[in-house]
C-alpha positions in Angstrom: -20.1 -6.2 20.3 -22.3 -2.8 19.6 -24.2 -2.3 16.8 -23.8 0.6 14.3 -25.2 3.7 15.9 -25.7 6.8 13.8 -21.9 8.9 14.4 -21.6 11.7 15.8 -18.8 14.5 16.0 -16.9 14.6 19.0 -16.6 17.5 21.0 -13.3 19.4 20.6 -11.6 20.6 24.1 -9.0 22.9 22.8 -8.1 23.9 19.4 -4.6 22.6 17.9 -1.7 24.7 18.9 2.3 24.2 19.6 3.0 22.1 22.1 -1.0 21.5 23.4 -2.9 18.7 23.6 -6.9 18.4 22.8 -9.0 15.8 23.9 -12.1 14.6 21.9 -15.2 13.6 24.1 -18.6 11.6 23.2 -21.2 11.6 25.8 -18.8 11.8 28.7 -15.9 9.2 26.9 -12.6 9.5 25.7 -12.8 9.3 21.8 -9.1 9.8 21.3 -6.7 12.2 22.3 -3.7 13.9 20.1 -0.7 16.2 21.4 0.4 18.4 19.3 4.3 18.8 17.8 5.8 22.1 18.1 6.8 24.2 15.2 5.3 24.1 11.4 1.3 24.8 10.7 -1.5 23.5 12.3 -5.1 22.6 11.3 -7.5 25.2 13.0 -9.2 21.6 13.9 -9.9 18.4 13.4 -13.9 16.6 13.3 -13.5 13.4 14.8 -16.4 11.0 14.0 -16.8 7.7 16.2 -17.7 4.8 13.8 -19.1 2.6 17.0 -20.4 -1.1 15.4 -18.9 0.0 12.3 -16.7 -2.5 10.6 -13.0 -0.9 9.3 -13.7 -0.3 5.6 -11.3 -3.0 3.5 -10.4 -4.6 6.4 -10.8 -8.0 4.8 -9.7 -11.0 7.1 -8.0 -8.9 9.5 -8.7 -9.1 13.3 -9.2 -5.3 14.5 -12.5 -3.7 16.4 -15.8 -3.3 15.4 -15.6 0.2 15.2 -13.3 2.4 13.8 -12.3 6.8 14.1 -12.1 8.8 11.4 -10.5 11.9 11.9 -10.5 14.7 9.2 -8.4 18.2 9.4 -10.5 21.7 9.8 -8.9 25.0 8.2 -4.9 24.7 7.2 -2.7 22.0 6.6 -0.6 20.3 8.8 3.2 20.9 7.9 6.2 20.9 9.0 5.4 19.2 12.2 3.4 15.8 13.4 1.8 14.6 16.3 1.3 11.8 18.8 -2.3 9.8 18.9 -3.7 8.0 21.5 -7.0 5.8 20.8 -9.3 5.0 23.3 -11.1 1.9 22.8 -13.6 -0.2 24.5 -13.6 -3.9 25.2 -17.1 -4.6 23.7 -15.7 -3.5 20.7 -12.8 -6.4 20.4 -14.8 -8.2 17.9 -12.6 -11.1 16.7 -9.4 -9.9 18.3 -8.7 -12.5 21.1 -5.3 -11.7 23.2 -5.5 -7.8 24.3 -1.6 -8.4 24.8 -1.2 -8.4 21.1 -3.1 -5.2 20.2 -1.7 -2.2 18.1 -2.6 0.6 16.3 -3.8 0.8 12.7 -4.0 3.9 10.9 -5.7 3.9 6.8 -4.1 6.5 4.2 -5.8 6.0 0.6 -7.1 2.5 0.7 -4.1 0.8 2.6 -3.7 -0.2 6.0 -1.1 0.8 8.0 -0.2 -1.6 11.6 2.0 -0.3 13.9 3.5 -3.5 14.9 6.2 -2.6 16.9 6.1 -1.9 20.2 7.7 0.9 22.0 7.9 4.6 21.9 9.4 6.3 19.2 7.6 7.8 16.0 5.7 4.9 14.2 5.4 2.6 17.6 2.9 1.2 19.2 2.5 2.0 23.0 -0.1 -0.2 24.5 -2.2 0.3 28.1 -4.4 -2.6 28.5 -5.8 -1.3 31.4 -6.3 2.1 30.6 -7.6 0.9 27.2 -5.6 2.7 24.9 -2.6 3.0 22.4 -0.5 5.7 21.7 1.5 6.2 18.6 4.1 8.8 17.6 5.3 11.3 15.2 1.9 10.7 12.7 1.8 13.6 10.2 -2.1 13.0 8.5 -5.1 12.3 9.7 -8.0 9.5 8.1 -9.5 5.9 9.7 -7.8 4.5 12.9 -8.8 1.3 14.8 -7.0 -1.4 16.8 -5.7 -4.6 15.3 -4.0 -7.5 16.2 -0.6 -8.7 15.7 -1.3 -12.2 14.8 -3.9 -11.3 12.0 -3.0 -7.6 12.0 -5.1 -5.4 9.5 -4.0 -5.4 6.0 -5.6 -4.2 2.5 -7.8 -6.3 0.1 -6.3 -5.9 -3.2 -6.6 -3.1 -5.4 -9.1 -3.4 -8.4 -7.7 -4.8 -11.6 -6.9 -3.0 -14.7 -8.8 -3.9 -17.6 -6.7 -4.1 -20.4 -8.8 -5.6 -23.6 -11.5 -5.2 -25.4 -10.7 -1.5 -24.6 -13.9 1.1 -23.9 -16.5 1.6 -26.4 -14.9 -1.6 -28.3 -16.6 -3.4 -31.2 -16.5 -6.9 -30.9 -17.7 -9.6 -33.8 -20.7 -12.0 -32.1 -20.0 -15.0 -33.5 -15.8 -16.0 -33.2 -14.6 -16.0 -29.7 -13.6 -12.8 -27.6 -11.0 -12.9 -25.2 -11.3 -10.3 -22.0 -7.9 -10.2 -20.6 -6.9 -8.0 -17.4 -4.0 -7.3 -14.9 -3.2 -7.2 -11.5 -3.2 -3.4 -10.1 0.5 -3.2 -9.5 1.7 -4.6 -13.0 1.0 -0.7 -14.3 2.4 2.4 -12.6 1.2 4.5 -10.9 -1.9 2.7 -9.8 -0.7 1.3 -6.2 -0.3 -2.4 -5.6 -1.9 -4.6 -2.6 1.0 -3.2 0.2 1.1 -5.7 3.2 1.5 -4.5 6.7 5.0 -3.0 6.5 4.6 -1.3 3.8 5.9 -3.6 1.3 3.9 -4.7 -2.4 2.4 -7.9 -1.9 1.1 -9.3 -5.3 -0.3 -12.2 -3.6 -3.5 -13.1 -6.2 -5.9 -16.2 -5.5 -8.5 -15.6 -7.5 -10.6 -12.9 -10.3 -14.0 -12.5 -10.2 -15.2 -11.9 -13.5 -18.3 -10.8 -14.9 -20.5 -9.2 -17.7 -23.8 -7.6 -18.1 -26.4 -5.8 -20.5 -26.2 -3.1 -18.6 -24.5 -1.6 -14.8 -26.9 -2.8 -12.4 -25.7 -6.1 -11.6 -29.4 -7.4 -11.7 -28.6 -10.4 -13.5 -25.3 -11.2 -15.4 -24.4 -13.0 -18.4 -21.5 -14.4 -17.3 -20.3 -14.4 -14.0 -17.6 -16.5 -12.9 -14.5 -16.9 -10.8 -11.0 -17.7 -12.2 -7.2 -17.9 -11.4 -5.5 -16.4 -14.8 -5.7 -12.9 -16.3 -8.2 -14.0 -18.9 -11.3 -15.7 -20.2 -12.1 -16.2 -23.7 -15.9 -16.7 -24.1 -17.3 -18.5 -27.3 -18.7 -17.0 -30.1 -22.5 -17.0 -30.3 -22.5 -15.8 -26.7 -23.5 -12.5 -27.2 -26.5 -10.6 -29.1 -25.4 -8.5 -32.2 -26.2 -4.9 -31.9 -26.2 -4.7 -28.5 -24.0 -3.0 -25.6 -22.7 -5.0 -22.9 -20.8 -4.8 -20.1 -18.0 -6.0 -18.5 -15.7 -6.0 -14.4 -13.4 -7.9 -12.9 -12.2 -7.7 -9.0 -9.2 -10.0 -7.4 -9.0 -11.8 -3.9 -5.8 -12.0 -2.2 -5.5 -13.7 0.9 -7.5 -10.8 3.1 -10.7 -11.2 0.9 -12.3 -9.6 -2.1 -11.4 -6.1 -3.3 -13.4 -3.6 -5.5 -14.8 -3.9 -8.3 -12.5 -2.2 -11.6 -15.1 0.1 -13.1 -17.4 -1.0 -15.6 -16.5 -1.1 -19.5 -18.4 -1.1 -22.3 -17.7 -3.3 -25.4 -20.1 -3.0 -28.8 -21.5 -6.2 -30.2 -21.0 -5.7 -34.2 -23.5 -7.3 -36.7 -23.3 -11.1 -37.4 -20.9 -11.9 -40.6 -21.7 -14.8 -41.5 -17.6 -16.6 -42.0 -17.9 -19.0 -44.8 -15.3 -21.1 -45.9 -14.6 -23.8 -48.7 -12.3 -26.7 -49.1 -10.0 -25.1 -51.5 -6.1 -24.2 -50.1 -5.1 -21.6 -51.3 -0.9 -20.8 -51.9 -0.5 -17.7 -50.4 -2.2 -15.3 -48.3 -4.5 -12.4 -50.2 -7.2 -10.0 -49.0 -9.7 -9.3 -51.9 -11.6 -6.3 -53.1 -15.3 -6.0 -51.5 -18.0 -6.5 -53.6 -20.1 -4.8 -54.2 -17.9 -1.6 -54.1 -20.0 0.9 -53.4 -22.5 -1.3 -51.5 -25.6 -0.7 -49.3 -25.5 -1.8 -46.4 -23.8 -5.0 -46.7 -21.1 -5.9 -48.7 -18.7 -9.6 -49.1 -15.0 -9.6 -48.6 -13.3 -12.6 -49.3 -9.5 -13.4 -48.4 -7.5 -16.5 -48.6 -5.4 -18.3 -45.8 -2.9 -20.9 -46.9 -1.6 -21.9 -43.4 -3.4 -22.5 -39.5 -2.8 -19.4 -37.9 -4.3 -16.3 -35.7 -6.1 -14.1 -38.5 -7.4 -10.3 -37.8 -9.8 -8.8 -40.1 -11.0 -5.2 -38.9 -12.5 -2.2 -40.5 -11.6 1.2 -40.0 -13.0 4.7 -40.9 -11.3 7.1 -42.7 -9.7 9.3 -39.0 -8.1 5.3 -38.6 -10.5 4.9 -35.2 -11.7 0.8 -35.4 -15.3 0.4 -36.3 -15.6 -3.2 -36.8 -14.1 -6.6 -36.1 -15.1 -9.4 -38.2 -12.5 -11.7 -37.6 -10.1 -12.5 -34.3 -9.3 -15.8 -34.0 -7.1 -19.1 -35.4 -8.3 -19.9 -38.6 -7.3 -23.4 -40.7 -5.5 -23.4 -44.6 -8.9 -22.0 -47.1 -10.3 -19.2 -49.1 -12.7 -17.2 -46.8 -15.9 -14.9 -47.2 -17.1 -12.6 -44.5 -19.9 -10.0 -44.9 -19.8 -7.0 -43.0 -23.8 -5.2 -42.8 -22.9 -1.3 -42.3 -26.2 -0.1 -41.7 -25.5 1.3 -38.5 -22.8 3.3 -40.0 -22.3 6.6 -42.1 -21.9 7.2 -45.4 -18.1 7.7 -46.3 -14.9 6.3 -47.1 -14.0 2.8 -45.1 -10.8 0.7 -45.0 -10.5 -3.0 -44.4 -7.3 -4.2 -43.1 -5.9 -7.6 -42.8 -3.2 -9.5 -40.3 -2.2 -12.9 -40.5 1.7 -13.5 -39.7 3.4 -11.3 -41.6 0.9 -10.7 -44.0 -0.5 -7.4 -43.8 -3.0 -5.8 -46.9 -5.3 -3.0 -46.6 -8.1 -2.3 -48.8 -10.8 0.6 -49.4 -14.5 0.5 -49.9 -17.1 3.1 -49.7 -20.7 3.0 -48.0 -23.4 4.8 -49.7 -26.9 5.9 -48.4 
């Protein structure tokens, strides 16, 4: 097939108008032609650029061309009517697309795919001319990528990027006890569109995540970087430097190959705190007051556990935005001692707040510079 070559714009032969029909040239070829409804408003014109070499962008496993048209509206909107489209395509340009009888039209809006699998010719069919290499479809009412797929592997979207869900942006997250990143497939939150298969319908087909973390958005060299079939990871404690910013994606593969990358979110590694336990059970649960109180920087807070269970221990200043996590995790029946080193904080009023079970206690303290 052709390599890329640098695109061009087509040349225009008429401008739109009711009823007409314009034909868009390159060097003495047929880029595509479109007739125009009657009725409603038309674009004063339309830039047709001829992606030759160029593969269909999220095209994934797909069979189509190795080029693609992308076609863009000049001046008004089109309204109130449509029009019919006819690609013109070459047969150096099948790429992996083996059985010309099986060709169609495929036409991009947003990120998804659109095949026009059925053949025949009313509005959203497929009319195919082997021999005069080209496909007409009907009644189309935007403009954007089109190329030619086929109908046993037509062309079909990759999936969407993931949502991140937790640690949320700008997060602090305690270094030592282990962090759990947890996401969700695109379509589990409205409005952000799901993976759509080829008529139309959501397809939440998931194989795999690709997860990953970094010191920074470069994706020079990750910290972790690993492939997965849940919604999570939890990575031990110990895994990441105190004081320090990191970084953190995730993409998905469904079964037309890898989608985007979600954007990249930064979580805050808090200060080392140093959990210390001792064999004594306690009888209930209790959260303690800091000492010392007022303290500079550091300070101890001890609180006692009297059954296994999932323990949070956060600290909060006084607006109520999170400033610190010193404990998330399952801790075992003991009396506990955390320091938490506020040396990268201000002076002021902080709270300390405990959950384990039902047990819920709040404390103040005060840092002082």
């Amino acid at each position: 097939f052709n390599m890329s070559v640098a695109p061009s714009f087509a040349t225009e032969s008429a401008p739109p108008v009711s009823g007409g029909t314009s034909y868009y040239m390159e060097f003495g070829d047929t880029v595509c032609i479109v007739n125009w409804g009657t009725g409603g408003t038309l674009p004063s014109g339309l830039n047709v650029t001829n992606r030759t070499g160029d593969m269909p962008p999220n095209a994934g496993n797909s069979s189509h061309l190795a080029s693609y048209v992308n076609v863009t509206q000049v001046g008004g909107p089109l309204a109130g009517t449509f029009y019919n489209m006819t690609y013109k395509f070459g047969f150096n340009e099948l790429f992996n697309i083996t059985n010309t009888a099986n060709i169609r039209l495929a036409k991009q809006d947003g990120t998804f795919w659109t095949a026009y699998l059925t053949e025949g010719t009313g509005g959203g069919q497929s009319q195919v001319n082997v021999s005069n290499r080209s496909i007409t479809v009907n009644e189309l009412n935007s403009f954007s990528n089109f190329t030619v797929t086929d109908i046993s592997a037509p062309l079909s979207t990759v999936s969407m990027p993931p949502v991140l869900v937790s640690p949320g942006a700008n997060d602090t997250i305690p270094p030592l006890s282990p962090n759990s990143f947890v996401w969700m497939k695109s379509n589990e939150i409205v409005p952000i569109p799901p993976v759509r298969n080829n008529n139309g319908e959501m397809d939440a087909s998931i194989l795999n995540y690709w997860f990953q973390v970094n010191s920074d958005t470069s994706g020079a060299a990750f910290l972790l970087d690993s492939t997965l079939t849940d919604t999570s990871v939890t990575v031990p404690g110990g895994t990441f430097t105190p004081l320090t910013a990191y970084f953190w994606r995730v993409r998905a593969k469904n079964q037309n190959g890898w989608g985007e990358y979600s954007p990249w979110r930064r979580v805050w590694i808090d200060m080392a705190t140093g959990l210390t336990n001792n064999s004594e059970i306690p009888l209930e649960y209790n959260l303690y007051n800091n000492y010392p109180n007022p303290f500079n920087p550091s300070t101890s807070i001890k609180f006692d556990i009297p059954k296994a269970g999932f323990v949070s221990l956060k600290v909060y200043d006084v607006t109520g935005r999170e400033v610190a996590t010193l404990v998330n995790e399952v801790l075992q029946p003991s009396r506990y001692n955390v320091e938490w080193n506020g040396s990268q904080f201000s002076s002021g009023v902080y709270f300390y707040r405990i959950q384990a079970g039902d047990f819920v206690k709040v404390q103040k303290m005060i840092l002082t510079k």
